[in-house]
N, CA, C and O atoms as a MOPAC input file, in Angstrom:
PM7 MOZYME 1SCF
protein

 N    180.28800 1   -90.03100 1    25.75000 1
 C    181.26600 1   -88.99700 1    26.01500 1
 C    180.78000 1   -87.62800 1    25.53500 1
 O    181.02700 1   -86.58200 1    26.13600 1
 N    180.26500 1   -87.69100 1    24.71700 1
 C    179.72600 1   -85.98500 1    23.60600 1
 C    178.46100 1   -85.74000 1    25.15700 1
 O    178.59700 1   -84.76100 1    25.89200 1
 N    177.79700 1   -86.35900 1    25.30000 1
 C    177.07300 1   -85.78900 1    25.91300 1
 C    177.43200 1   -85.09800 1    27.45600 1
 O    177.11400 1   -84.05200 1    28.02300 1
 N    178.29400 1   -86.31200 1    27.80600 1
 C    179.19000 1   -86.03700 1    29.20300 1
 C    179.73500 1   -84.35300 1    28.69800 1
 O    179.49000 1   -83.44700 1    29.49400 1
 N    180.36300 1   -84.05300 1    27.55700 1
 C    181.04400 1   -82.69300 1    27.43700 1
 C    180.16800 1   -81.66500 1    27.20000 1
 O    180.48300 1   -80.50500 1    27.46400 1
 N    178.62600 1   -82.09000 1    26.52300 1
 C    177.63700 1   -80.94300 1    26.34700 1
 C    177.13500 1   -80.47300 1    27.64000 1
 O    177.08300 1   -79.24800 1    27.75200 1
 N    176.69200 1   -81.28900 1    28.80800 1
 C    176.52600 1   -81.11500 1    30.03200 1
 C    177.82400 1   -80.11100 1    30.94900 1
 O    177.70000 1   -79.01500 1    31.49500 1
 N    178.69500 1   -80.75900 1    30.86000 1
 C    179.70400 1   -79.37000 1    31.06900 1
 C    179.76800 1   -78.09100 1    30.51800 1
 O    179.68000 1   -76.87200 1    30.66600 1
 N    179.91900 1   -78.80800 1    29.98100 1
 C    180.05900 1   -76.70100 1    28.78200 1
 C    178.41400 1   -76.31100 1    29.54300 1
 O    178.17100 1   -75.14300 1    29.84700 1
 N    178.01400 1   -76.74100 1    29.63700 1
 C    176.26400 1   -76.23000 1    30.23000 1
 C    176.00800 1   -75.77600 1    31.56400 1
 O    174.97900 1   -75.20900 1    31.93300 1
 N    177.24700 1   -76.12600 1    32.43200 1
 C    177.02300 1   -76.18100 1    33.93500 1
 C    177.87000 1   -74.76300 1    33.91700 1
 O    177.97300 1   -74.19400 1    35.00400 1
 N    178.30000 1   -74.33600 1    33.11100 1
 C    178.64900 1   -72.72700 1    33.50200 1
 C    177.94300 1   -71.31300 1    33.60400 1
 O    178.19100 1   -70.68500 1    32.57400 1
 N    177.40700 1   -70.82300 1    34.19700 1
 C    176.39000 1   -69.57800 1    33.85500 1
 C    176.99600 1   -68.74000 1    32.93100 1
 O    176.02900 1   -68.26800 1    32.33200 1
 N    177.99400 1   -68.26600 1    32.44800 1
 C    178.56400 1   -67.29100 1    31.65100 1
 C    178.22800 1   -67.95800 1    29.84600 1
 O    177.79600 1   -67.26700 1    28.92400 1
 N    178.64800 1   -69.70800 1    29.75900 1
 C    178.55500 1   -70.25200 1    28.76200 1
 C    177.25000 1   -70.44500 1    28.69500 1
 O    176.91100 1   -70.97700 1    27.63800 1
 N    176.07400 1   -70.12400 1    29.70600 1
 C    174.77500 1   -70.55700 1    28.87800 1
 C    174.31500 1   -69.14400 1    28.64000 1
 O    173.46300 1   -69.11200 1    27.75200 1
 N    174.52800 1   -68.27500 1    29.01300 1
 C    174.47500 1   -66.71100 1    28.81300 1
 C    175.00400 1   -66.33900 1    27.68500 1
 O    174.48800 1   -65.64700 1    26.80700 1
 N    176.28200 1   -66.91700 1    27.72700 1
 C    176.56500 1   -66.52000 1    25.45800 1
 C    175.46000 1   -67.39300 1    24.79600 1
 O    174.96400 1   -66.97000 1    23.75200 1
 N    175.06200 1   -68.49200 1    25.27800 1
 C    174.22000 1   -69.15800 1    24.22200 1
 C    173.02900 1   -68.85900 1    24.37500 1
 O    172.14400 1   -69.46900 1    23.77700 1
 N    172.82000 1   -68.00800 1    25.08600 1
 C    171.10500 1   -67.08800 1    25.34400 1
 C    171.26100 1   -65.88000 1    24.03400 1
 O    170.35400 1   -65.53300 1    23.27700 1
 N    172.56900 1   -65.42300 1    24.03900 1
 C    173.11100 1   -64.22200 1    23.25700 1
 C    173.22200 1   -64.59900 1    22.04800 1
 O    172.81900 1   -63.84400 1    21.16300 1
 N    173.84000 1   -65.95300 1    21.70200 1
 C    173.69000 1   -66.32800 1    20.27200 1
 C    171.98800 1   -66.85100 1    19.52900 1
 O    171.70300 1   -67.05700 1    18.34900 1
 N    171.11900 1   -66.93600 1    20.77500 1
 C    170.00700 1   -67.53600 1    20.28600 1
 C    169.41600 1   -66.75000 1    19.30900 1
 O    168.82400 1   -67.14800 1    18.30500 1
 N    169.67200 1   -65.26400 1    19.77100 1
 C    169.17300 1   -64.08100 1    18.82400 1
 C    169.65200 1   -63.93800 1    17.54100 1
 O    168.97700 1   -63.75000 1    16.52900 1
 N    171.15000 1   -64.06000 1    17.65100 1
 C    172.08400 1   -63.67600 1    16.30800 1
 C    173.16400 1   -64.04400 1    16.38100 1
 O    173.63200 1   -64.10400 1    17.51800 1
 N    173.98300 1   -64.42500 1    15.29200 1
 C    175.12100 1   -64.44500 1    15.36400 1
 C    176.18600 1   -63.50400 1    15.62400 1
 O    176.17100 1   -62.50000 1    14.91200 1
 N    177.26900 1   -63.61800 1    16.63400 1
 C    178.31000 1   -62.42100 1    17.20200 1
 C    179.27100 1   -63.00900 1    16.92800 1
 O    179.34700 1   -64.17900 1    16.55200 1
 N    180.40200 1   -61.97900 1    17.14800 1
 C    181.87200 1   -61.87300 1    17.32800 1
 C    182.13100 1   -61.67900 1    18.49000 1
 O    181.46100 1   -61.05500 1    19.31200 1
 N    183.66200 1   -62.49100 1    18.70200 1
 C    184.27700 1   -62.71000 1    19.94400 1
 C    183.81100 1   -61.35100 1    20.65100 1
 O    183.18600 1   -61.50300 1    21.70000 1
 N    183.96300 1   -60.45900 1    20.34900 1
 C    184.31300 1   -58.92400 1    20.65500 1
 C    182.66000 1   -58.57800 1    21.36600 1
 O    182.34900 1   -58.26100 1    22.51400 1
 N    181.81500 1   -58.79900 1    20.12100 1
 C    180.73100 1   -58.24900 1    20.82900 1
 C    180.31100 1   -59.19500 1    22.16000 1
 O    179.93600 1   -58.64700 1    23.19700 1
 N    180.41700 1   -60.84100 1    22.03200 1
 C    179.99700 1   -61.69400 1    23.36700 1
 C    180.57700 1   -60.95800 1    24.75300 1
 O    180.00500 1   -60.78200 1    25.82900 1
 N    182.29200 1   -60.49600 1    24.20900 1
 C    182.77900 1   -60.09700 1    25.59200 1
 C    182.12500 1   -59.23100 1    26.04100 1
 O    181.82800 1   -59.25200 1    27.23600 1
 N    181.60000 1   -57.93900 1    24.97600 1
 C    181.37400 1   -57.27900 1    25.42700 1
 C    180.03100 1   -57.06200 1    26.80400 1
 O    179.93300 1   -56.01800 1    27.44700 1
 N    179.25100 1   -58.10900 1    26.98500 1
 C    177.98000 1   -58.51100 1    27.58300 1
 C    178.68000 1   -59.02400 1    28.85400 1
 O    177.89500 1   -59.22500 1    29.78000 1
 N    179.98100 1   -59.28300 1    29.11600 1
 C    180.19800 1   -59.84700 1    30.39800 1
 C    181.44600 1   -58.65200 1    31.24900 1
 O    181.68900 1   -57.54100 1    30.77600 1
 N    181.99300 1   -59.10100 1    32.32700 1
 C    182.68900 1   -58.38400 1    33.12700 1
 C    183.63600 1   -59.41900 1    33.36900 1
 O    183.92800 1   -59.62500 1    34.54700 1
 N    184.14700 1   -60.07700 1    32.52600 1
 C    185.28600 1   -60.80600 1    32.60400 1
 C    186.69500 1   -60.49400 1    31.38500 1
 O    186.49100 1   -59.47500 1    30.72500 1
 N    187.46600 1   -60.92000 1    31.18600 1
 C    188.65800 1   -60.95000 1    30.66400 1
 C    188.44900 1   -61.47800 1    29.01500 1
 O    187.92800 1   -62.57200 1    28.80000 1
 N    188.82000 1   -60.76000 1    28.10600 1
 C    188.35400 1   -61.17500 1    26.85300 1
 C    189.20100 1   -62.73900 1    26.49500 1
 O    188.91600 1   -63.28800 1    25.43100 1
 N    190.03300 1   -63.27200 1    27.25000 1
 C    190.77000 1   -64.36400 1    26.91300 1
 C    190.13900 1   -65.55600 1    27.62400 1
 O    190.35100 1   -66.73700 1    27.34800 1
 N    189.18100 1   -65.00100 1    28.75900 1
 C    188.06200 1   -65.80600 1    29.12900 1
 C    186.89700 1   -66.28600 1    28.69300 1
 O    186.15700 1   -67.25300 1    28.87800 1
 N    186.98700 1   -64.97200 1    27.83500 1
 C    185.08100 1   -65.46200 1    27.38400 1
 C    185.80000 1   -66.07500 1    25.64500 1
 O    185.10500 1   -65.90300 1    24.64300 1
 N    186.91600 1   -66.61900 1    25.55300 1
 C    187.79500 1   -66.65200 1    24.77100 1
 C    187.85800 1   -68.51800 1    24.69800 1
 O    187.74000 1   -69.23300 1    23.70300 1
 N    188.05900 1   -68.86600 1    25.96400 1
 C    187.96300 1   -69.99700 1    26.71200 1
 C    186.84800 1   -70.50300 1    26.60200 1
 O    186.69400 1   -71.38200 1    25.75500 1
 N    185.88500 1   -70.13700 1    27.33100 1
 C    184.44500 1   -70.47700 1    27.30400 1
 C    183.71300 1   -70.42000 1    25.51300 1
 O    182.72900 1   -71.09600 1    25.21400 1
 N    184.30500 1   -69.65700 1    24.69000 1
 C    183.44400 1   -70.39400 1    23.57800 1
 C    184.30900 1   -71.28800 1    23.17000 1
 O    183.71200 1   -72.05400 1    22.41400 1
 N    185.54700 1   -71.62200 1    23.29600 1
 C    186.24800 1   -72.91500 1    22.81600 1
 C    185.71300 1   -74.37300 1    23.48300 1
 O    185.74900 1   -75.51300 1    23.02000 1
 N    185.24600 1   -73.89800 1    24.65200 1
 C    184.81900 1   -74.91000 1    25.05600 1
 C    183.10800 1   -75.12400 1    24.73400 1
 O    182.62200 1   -76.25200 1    24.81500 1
 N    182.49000 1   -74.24500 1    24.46200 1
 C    181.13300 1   -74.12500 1    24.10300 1
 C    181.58600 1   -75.05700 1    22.51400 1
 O    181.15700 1   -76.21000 1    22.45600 1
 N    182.40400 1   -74.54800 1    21.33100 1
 C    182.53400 1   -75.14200 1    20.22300 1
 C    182.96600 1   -76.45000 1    20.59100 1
 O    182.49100 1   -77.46700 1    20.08500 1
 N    183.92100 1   -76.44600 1    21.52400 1
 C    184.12400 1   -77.77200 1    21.05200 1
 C    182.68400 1   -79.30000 1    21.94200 1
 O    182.49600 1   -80.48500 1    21.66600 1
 N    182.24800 1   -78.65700 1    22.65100 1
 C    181.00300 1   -79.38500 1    23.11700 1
 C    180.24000 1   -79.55500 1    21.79400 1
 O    179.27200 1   -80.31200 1    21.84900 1
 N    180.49000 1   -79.03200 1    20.73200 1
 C    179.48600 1   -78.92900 1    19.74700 1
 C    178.05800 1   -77.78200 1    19.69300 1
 O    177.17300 1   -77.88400 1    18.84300 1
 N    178.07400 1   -76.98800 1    20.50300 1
 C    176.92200 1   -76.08900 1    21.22600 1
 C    177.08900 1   -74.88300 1    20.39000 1
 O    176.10400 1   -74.21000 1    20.08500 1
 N    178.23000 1   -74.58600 1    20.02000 1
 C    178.11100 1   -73.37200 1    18.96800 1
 C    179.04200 1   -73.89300 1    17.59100 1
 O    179.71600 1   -74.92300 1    17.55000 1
 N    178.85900 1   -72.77400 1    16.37500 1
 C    180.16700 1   -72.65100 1    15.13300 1
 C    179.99700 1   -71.58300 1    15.05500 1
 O    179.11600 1   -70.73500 1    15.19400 1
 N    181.50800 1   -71.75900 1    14.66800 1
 C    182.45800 1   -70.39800 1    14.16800 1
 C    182.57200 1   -70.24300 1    12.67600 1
 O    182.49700 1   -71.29700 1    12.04500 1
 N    182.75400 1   -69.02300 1    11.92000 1
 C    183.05100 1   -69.24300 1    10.67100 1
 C    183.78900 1   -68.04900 1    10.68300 1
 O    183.17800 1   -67.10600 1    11.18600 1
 N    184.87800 1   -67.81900 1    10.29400 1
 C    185.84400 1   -66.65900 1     9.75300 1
 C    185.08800 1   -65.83600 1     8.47500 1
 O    184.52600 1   -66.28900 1     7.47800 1
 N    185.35700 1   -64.11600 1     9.02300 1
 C    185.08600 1   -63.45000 1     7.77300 1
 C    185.65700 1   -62.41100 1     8.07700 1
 O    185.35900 1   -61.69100 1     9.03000 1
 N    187.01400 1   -62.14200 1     6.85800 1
 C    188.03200 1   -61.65200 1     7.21400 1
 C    188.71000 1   -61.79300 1     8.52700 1
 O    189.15100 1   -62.86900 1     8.93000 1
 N    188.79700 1   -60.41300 1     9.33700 1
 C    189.90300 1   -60.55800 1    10.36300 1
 C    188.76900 1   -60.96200 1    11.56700 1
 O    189.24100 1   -61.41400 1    12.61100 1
 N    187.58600 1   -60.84500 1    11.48400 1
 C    186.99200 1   -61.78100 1    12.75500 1
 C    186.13500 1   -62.89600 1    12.67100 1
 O    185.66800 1   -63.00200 1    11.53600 1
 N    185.76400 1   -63.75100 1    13.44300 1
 C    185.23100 1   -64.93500 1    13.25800 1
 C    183.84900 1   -65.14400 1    14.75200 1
 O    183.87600 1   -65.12300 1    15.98300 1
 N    182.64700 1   -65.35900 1    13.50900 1
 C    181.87800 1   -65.18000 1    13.96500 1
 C    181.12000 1   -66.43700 1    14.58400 1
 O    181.37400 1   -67.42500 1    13.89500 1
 N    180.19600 1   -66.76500 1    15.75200 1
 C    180.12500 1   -67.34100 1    16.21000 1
 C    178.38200 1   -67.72300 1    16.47200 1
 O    177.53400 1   -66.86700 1    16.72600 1
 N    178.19700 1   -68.76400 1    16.37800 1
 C    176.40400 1   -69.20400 1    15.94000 1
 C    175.95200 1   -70.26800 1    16.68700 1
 O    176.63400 1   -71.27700 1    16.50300 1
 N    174.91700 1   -70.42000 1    17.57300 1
 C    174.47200 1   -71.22800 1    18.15000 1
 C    174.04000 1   -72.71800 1    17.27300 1
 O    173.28500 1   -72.72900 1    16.30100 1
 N    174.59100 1   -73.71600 1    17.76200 1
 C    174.10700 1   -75.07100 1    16.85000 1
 C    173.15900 1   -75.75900 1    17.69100 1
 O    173.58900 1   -76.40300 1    18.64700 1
 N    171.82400 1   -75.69900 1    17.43400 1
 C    170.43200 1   -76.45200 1    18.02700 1
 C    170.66400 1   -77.74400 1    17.74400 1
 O    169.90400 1   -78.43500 1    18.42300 1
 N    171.47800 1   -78.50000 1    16.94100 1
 C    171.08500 1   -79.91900 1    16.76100 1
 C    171.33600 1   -80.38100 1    18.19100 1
 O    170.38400 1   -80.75800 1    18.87300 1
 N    172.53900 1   -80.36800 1    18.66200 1
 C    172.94100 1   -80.52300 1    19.98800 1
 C    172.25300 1   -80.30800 1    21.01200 1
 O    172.24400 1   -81.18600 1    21.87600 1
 N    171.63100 1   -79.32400 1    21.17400 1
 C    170.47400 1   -79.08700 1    21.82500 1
 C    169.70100 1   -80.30800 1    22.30900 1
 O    169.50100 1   -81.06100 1    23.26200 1
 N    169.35500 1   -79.98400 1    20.87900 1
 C    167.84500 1   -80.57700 1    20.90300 1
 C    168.64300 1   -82.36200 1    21.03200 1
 O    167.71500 1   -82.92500 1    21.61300 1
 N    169.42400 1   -83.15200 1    20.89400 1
 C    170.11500 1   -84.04900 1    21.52400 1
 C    169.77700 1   -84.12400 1    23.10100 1
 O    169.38200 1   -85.13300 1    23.68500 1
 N    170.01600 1   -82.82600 1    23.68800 1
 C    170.37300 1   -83.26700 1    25.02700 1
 C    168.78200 1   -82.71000 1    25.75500 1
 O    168.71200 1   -82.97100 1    26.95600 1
 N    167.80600 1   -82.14500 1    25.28800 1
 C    166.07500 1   -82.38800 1    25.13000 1
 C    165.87000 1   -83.47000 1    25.04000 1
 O    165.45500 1   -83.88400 1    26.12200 1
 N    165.94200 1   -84.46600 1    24.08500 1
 C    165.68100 1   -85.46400 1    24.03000 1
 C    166.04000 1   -86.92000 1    24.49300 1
 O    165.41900 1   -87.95900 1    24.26700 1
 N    167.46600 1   -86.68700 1    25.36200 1
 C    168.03300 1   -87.18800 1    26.61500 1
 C    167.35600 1   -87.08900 1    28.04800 1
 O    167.24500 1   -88.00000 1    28.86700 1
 N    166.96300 1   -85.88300 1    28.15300 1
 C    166.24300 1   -85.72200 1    29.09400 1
 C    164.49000 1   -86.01900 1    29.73500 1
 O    163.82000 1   -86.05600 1    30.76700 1
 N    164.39900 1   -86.23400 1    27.73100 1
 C    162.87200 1   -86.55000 1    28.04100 1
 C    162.61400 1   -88.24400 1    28.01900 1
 O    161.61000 1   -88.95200 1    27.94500 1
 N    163.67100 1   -88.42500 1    28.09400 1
 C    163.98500 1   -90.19700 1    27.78300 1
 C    163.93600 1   -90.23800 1    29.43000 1
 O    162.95600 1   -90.84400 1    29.86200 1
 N    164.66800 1   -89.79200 1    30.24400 1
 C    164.51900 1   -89.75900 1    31.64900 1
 C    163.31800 1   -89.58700 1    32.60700 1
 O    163.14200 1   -89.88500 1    33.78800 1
 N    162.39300 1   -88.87000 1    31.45500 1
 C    160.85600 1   -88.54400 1    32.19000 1
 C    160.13800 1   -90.01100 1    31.73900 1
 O    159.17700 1   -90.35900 1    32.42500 1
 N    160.38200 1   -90.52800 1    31.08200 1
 C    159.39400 1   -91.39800 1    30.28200 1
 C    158.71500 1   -91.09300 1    28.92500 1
 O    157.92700 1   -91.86900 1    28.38400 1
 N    159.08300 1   -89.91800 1    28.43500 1
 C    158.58800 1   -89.78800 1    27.09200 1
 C    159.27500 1   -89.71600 1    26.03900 1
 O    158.72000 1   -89.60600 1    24.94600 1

């Protein structure tokens, strides 16, 4: 099932585009929106669903909460895939 939901959260171009954006650094809701042309309650959506795939964390500091790419997961679904090649 975890993997069935990492593959989703993945099939969106906007959600692999924040996680191109978090690869660099960690952001706030505010700055991710700011990189897209959508609705801040959207790109609002899309990291809830990015967190809850396990693909990013959040950590609160003060009034905003910042948001960090998690590689273990990743590298999970790398190594799913290379199981499919034969290696």
């Amino acid at each position: 099932m975890a993997l069935q939901e990492t593959l989703r959260a993945l099939s969106d171009p906007i959600r692999r585009e924040i996680l191109r954006l978090l690869r660099e650094r960690r952001m706030s809701a505010g700055e991710i929106s700011s990189h897209f042309d959508v609705t801040d309650a959207a790109i609002s959506r899309h990291l809830s669903v990015l967190r809850d795939a396990g693909l990013v964390r959040d950590s609160r500091e003060g009034k905003f909460i910042y948001y960090e790419l998690n590689t273990s997961v990743l590298e999970d679904v790398v190594i799913w895939l290379n199981s499919l090649k034969g290696e």
